[in-house]
C-alpha positions in Angstrom: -19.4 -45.6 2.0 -16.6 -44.3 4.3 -13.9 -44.0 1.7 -16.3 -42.0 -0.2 -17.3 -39.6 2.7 -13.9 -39.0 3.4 -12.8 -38.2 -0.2 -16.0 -35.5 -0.7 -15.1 -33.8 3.0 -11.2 -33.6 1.3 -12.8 -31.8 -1.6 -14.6 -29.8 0.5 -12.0 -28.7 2.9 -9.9 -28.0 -0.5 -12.2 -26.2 -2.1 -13.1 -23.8 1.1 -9.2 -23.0 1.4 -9.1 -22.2 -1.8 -12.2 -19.5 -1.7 -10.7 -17.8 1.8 -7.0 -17.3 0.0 -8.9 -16.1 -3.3 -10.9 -13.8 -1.1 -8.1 -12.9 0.8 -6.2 -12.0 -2.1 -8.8 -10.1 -4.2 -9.6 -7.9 -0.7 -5.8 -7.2 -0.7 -6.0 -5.9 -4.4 -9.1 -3.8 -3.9 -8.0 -2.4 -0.7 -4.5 -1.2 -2.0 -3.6 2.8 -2.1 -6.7 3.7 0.0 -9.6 1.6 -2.1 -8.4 2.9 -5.2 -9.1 -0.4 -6.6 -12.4 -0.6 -5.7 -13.7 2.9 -6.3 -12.6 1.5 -10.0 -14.6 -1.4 -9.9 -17.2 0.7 -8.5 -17.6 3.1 -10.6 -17.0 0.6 -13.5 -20.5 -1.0 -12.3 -22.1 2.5 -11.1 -22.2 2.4 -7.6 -21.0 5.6 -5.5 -17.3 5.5 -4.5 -16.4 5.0 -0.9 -13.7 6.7 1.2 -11.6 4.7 3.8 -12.6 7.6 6.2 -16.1 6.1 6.0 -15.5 2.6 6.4 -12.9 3.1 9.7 -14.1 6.9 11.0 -11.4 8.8 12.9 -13.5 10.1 15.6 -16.2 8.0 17.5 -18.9 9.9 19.4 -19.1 8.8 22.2 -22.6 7.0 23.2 -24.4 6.6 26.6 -25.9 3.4 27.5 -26.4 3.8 31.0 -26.8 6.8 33.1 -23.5 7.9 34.1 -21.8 5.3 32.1 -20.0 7.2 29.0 -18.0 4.8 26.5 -14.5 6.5 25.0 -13.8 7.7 21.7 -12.5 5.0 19.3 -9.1 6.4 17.7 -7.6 5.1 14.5 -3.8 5.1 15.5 -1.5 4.9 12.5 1.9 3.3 13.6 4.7 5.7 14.8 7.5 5.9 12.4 11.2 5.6 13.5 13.3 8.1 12.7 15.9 7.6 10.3 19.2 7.1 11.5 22.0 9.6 10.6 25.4 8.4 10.1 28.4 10.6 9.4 29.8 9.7 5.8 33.6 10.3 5.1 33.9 12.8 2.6 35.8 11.1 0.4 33.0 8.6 -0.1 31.5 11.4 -2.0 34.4 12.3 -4.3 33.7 13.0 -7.6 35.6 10.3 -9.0 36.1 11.0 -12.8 36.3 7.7 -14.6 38.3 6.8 -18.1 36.0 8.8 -20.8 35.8 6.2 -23.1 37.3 3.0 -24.9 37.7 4.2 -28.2 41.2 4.1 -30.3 41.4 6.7 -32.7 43.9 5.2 -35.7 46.0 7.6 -37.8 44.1 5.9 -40.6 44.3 8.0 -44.0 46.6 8.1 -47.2 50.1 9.2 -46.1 50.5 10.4 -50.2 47.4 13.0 -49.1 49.4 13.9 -45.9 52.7 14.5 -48.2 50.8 16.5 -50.9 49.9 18.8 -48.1 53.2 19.1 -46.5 54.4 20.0 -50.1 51.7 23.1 -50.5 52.7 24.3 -47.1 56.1 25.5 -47.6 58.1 22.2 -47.8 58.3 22.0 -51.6 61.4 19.7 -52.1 59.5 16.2 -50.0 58.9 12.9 -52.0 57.2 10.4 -51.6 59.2 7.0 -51.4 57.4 3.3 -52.3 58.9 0.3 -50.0 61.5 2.2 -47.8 59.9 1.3 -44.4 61.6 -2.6 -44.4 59.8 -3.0 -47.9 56.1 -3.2 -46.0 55.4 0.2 -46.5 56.8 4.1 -47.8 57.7 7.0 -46.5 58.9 10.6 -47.5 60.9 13.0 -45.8 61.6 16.7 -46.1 64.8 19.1 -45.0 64.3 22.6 -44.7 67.1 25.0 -44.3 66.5 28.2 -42.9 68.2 31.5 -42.4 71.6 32.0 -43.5 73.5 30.5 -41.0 77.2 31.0 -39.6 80.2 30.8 -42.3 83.0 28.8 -41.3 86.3 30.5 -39.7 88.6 30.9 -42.3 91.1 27.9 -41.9 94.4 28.2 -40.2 98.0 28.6 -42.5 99.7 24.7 -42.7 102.0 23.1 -40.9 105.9 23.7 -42.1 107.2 20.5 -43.9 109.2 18.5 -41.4 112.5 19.3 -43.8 112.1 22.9 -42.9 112.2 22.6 -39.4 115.1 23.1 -37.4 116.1 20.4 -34.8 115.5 21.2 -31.3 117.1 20.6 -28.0 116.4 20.8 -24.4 112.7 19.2 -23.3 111.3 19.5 -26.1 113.1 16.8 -28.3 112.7 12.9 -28.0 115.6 10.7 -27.0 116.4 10.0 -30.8 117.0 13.7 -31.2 113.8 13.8 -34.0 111.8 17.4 -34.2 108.5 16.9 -32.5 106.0 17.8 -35.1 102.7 19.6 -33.8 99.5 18.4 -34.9 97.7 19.5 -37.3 94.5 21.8 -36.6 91.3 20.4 -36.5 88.8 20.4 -39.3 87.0 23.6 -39.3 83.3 23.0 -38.5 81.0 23.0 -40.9 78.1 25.9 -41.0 75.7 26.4 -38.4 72.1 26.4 -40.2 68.7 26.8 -38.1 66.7 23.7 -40.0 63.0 22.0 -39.8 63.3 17.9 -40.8 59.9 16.1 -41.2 59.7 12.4 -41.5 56.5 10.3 -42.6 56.2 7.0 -42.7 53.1 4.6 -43.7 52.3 1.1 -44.1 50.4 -0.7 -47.1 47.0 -0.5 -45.9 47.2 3.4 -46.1 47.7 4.0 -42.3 50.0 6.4 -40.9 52.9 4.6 -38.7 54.6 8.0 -37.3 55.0 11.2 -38.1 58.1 13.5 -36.7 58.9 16.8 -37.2 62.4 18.5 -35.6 62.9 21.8 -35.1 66.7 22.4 -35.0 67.1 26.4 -33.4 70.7 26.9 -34.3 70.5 30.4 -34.2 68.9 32.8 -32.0 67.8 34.9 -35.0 66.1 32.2 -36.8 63.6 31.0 -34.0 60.4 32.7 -35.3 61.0 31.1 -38.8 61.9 27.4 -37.1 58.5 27.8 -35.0 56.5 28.7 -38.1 57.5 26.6 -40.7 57.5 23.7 -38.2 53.9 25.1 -37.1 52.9 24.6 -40.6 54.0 21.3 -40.7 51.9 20.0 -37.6 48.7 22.1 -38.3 49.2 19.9 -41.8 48.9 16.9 -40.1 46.2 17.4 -37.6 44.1 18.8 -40.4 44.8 15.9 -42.7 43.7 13.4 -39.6 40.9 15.3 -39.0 41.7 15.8 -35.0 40.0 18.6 -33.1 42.9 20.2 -31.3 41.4 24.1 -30.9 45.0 25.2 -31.4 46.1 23.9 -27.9 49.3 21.8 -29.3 50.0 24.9 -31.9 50.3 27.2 -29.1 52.2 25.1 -26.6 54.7 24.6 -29.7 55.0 28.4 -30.4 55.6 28.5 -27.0 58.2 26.0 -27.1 56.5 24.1 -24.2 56.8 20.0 -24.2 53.4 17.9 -23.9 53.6 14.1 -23.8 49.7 12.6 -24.6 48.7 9.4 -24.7 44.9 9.3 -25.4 42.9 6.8 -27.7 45.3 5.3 -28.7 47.3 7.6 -30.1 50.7 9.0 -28.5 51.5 12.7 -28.9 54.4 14.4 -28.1 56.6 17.4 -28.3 60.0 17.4 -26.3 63.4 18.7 -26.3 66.6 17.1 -27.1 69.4 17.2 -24.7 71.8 19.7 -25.3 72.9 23.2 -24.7 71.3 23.9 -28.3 67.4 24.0 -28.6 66.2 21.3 -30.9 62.6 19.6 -30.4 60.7 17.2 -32.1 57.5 16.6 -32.5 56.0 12.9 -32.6 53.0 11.5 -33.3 52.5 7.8 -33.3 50.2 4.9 -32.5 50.3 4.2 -28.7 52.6 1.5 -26.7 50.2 1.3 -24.0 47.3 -1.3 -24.3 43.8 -0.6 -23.7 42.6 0.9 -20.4 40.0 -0.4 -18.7 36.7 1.0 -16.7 38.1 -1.1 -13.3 41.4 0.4 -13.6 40.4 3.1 -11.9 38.7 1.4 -8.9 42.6 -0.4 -8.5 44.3 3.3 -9.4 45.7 4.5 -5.3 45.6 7.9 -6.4 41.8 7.8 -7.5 40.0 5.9 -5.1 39.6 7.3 -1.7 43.1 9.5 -2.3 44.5 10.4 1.6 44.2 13.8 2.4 46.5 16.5 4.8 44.4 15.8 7.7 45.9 11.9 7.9 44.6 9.4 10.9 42.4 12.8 12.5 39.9 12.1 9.6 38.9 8.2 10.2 39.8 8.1 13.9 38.6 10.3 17.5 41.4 12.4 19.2 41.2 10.7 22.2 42.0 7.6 20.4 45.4 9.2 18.8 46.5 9.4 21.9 47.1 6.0 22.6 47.4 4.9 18.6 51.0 3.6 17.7 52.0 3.0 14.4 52.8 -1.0 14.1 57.1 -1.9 13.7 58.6 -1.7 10.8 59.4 -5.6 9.6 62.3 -6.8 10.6 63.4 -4.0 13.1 
């Protein structure tokens, strides 16, 4: 008989904790957001809503029980909020910290023979296309454009006398075996000075462009307008072929004559000049050395996170404190 009293008063006690955190709980729910809960189950069952201003009134009036004996108001007293700390943040916490725009490669993928057909209807009538020249894995074709009329070559100097017809000479100017010293002959003339525009393409097998160049040589003075355009032609080609938004940024830097050197997806860009006294450039565009670039490389990049800025140790540290601040040795000194 005890062992079973004790195991009904176990089940009792159980079942009693359970009820109070049941109740508990469902008085939580129904008084959450000011008995918003239980206005809906009110309502729901069509009983009047309640307000929590009429459970828990703000203001009691006060009641007399005895003569001169006068009970005080009962005030509902919300808690008093803190107020919120303010910190001083530096203000290159807030930089505006412009990350890599995206991952994407753009390939020169397309048919170098379209690219060539092109180059041919734009003023560069003479370039062919050449099967297996690239290390036999892939073609190429290539274009030479003379332009203007260039320089003609000086007229040549007269010859040299035959060494019979030349009288022997004496003093410094003859060798100990008393043998004429014969002058040299002139150099070769040069050859014609001609203002030119090369272009060179080269593709693989799979129909992808490996590079394409185009050099302006500005020999002359008088043929830089006609170097600039016809090489103009050549590059506005391309980029239409490829299908690259450029808004005539690259064409105008090129008329210009300004160098560029870009190296987005992928893709590496650029337009320099030669050294030299003379002013030849090229133009390049090929698929990128550099690999990939990643998100996090910015958050390692010194010049992107947190940079340092004119006002140096004033900005992270009080005046007073410069005062006695000393910049640590130098190792080994």
């Amino acid at each position: 008989m005890t062992s079973v009293k004790k195991g009904r008063s176990g089940r009792v006690f159980f079942a009693m904790a359970v009820l109070v955190v049941f109740t508990a709980i469902v008085g939580t729910v129904l008084g959450a957001n000011d008995l918003r809960n239980l206005n809906l189950v009110l309502a729901h069952f069509g009983y009047p809503t309640v307000k929590l201003e009429q459970l828990f009134p703000a203001d009691v009036t006060p009641s007399k029980t005895a003569p001169g004996l006068v009970i005080p108001a009962v005030r509902l007293v919300k808690g008093i909020r803190l107020p919120a700390p303010t910190i001083q943040v530096p203000r290159y916490a807030r930089a505006n910290l412009d990350g890599i725009p995206t991952t994407f490669v753009r390939a020169i993928r397309m048919d170098p023979r379209k690219l060539c057909d092109a180059l041919r209807t734009n003023g560069f009538p003479e370039i062919t296309w050449t099967a297996g020249a690239v290390n036999g894995r892939g073609s190429e074709c290539s274009s030479f454009l003379s332009i203007g009329k260039g320089v003609a070559a000086s007229a040549a100097p007269p010859p040299a006398l035959p060494i019979e017809n030349l009288e022997l000479r004496t003093g410094d100017d003859a060798d100990p075996d008393n043998e004429p010293l014969v002058d040299a002959p002139p150099d070769e003339p040069p050859p014609p000075q001609h203002s030119s525009v090369f272009v060179l393409l080269k593709g693989d097998l799979q129909g992808r462009v490996l590079s394409f160049r185009v050099k302006f040589n500005i020999e002359l003075e008088a043929d830089r307008a006609a170097v600039i355009a016809a090489g103009s032609r050549a590059v506005e080609s391309f980029l239409e072929q490829v299908h690259w938004q450029d808004d005539g940024e690259m064409l105008r830097q090129i008329a210009a004559l300004q160098e560029f050197d870009r190296d987005d997806f992928g893709s590496h860009i650029l337009f320099k000049r030669e050294m030299g006294d003379l002013p030849r450039f090229n133009f390049l565009a090929r698929q990128s050395d550099k690999p990939r670039r990643k998100i996090s490389d910015a958050f390692f990049d010194p010049f992107a996170w947190l940079p340092l800025s004119d006002a140096g140790l004033s900005l992270w540290m009080p005046k007073s404190a410069l005062h006695s601040f000393k910049l640590p040795p130098f190792p080994g000194q």
